[in-house]
Every structure is written in C-alpha cells, then in structure tokens.
Residue frames as a rotation matrix with the C-alpha (Angstrom) as fourth column:
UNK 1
0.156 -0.181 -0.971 13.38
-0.716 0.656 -0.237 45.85
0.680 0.733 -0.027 -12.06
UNK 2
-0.812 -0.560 0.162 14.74
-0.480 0.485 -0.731 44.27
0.331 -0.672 -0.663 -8.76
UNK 3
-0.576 0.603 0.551 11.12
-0.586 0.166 -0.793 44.13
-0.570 -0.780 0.258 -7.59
UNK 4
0.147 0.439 -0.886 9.74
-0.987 0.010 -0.159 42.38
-0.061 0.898 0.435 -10.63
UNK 5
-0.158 -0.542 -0.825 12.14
-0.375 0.806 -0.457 39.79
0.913 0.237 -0.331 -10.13
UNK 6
-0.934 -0.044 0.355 11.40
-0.357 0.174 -0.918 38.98
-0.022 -0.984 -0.178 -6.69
UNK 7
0.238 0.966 0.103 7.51
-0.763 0.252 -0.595 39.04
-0.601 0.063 0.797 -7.53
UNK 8
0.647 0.313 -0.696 8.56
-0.693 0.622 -0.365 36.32
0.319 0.718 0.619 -10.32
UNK 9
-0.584 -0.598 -0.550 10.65
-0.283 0.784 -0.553 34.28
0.761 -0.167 -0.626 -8.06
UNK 10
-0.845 0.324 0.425 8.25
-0.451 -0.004 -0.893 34.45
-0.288 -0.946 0.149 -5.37
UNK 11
-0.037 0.843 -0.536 5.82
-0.963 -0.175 -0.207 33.07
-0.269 0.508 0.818 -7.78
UNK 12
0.001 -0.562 -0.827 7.96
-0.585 0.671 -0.456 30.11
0.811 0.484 -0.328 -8.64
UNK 13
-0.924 -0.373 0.088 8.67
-0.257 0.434 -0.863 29.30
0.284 -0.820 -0.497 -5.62
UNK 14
-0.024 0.937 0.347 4.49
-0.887 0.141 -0.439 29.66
-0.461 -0.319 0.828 -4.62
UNK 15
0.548 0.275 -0.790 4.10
-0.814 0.390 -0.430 27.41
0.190 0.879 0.437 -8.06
UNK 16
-0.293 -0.413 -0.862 6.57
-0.395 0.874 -0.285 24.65
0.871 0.257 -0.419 -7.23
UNK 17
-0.860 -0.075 0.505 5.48
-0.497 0.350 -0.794 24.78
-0.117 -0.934 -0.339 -3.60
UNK 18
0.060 0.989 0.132 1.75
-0.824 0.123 -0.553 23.85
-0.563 -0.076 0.823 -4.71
UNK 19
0.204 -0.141 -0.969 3.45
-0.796 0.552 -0.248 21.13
0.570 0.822 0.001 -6.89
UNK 20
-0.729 -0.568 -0.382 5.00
-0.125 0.659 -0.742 19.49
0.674 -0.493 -0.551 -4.31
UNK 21
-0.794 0.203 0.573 2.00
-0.535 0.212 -0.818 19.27
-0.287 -0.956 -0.060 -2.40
UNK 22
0.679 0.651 -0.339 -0.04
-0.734 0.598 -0.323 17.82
-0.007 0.468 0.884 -4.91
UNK 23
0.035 -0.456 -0.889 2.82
-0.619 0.689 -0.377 15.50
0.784 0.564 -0.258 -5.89
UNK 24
-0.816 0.040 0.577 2.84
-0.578 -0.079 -0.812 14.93
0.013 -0.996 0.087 -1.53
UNK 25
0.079 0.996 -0.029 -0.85
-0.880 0.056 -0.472 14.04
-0.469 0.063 0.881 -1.73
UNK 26
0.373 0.455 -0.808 -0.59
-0.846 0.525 -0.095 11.60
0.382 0.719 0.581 -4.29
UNK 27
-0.462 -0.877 -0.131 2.32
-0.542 0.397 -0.741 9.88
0.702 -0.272 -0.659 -2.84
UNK 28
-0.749 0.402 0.527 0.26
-0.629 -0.178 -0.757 9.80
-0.210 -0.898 0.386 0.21
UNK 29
0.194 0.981 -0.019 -2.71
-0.908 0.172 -0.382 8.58
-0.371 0.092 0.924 -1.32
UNK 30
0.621 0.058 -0.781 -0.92
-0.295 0.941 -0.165 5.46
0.726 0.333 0.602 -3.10
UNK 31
-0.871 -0.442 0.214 0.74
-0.436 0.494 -0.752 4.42
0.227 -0.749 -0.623 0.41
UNK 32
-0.502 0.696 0.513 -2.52
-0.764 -0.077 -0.641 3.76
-0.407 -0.714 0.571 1.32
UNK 33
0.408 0.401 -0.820 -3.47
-0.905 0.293 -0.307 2.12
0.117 0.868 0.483 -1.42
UNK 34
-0.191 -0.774 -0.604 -0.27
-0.290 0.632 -0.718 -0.23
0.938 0.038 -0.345 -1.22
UNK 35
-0.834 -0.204 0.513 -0.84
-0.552 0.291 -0.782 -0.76
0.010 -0.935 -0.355 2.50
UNK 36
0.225 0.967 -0.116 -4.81
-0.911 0.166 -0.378 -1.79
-0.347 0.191 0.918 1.68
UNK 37
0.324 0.148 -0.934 -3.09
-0.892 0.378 -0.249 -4.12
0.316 0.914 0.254 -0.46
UNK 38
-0.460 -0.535 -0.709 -0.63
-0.047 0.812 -0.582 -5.75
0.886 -0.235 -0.399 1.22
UNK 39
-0.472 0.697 0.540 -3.71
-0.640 0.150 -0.753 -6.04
-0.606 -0.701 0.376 4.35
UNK 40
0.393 0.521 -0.757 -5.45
-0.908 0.089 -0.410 -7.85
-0.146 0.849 0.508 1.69
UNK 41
0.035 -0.754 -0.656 -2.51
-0.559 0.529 -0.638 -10.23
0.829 0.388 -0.403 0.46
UNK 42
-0.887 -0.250 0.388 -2.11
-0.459 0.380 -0.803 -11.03
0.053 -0.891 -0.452 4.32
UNK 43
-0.215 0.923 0.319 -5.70
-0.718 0.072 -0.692 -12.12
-0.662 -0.378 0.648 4.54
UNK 44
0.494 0.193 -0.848 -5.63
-0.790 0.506 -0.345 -14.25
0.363 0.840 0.403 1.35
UNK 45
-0.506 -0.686 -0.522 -2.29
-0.489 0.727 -0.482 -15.78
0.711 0.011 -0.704 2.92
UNK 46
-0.735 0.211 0.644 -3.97
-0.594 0.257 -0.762 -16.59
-0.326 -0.943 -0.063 6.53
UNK 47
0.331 0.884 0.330 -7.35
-0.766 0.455 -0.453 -17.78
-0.551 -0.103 0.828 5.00
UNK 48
0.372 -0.514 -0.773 -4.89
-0.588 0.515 -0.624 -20.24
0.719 0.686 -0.110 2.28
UNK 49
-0.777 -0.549 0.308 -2.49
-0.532 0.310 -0.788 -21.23
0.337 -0.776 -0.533 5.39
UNK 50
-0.600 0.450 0.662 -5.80
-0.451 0.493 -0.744 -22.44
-0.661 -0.745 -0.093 7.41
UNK 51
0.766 0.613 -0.194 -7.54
-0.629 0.651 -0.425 -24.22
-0.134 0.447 0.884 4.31
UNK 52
0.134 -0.654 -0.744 -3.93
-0.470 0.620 -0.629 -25.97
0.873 0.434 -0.224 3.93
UNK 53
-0.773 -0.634 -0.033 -3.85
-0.479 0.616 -0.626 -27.20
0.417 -0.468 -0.779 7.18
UNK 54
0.141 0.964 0.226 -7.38
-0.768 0.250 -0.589 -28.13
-0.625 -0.091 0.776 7.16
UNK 55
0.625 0.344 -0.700 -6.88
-0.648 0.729 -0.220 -30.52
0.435 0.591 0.679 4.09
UNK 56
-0.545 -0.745 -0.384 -3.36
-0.213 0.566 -0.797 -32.09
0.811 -0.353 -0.467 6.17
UNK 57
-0.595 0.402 0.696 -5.31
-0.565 0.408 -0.718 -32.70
-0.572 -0.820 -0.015 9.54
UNK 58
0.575 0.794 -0.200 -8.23
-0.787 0.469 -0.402 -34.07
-0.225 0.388 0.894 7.22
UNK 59
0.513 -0.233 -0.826 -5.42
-0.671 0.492 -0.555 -36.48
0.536 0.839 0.096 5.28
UNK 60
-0.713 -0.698 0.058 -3.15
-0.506 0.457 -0.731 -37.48
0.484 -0.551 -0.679 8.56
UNK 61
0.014 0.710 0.704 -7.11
-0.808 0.423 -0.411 -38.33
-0.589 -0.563 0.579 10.26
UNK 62
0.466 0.338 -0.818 -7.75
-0.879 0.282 -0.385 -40.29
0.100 0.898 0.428 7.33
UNK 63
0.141 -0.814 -0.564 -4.61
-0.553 0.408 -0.727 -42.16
0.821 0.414 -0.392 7.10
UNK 64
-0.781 -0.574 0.247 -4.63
-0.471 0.281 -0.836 -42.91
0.410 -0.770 -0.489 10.56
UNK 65
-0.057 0.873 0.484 -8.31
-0.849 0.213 -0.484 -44.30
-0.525 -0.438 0.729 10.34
UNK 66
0.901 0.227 -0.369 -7.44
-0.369 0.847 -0.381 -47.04
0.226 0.480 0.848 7.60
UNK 67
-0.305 -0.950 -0.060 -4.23
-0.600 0.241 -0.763 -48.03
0.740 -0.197 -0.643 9.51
C-alpha cells in the first residue's frame, strides 16, 4: 500500500511539475510579447517626438521670416 502511494505522489508531483513548465513557457512567451511591444511604443514615441519638432523648427523659421 505504502508503495502505491508513493507511485501516486510521484505522479503528482511529475503532473504539476509539467504544469509549471508549461505555465513557465507561457509566461515566458508573453514577456516577449510585452517587451516587442513596449520596443514598438518607443519607436512610435521617437518617430512622433521628431515629427513634433519638425513642425516647431518649421513654425519658429516661419515666424522669424515674416518678422
């Protein structure tokens, strides 16, 4: 009986360990995801940032050509 139990905790234990590496994996797999993203986001801000100070140099030239 002792050994029975052991084989069915040793199972469990197999069974939660293969959970936790799938659950590992995924985790894993949406950092990446989230990091992709927020590489992205940064690139949207930088290429925004340099069209916004493109239209202010354009507006201070401007201004300072009909003065």
């Amino acid at each position: 009986m002792a050994d029975e139990e052991i084989v069915k905790i040793l199972h469990e234990i197999r069974d939660l360990q293969k959970t936790h590496v799938e659950l590992y994996k995924q985790a894993l797999s949406n950092q990446q995801e989230a990091m992709e993203m927020q590489r992205k986001a940064i690139r949207r801000q930088r290429i925004s940032l340099l069209v916004f100070a493109i239209i202010v140099f354009l507006g201070i030239t401007i201004s300072v050509m009909y003065h």
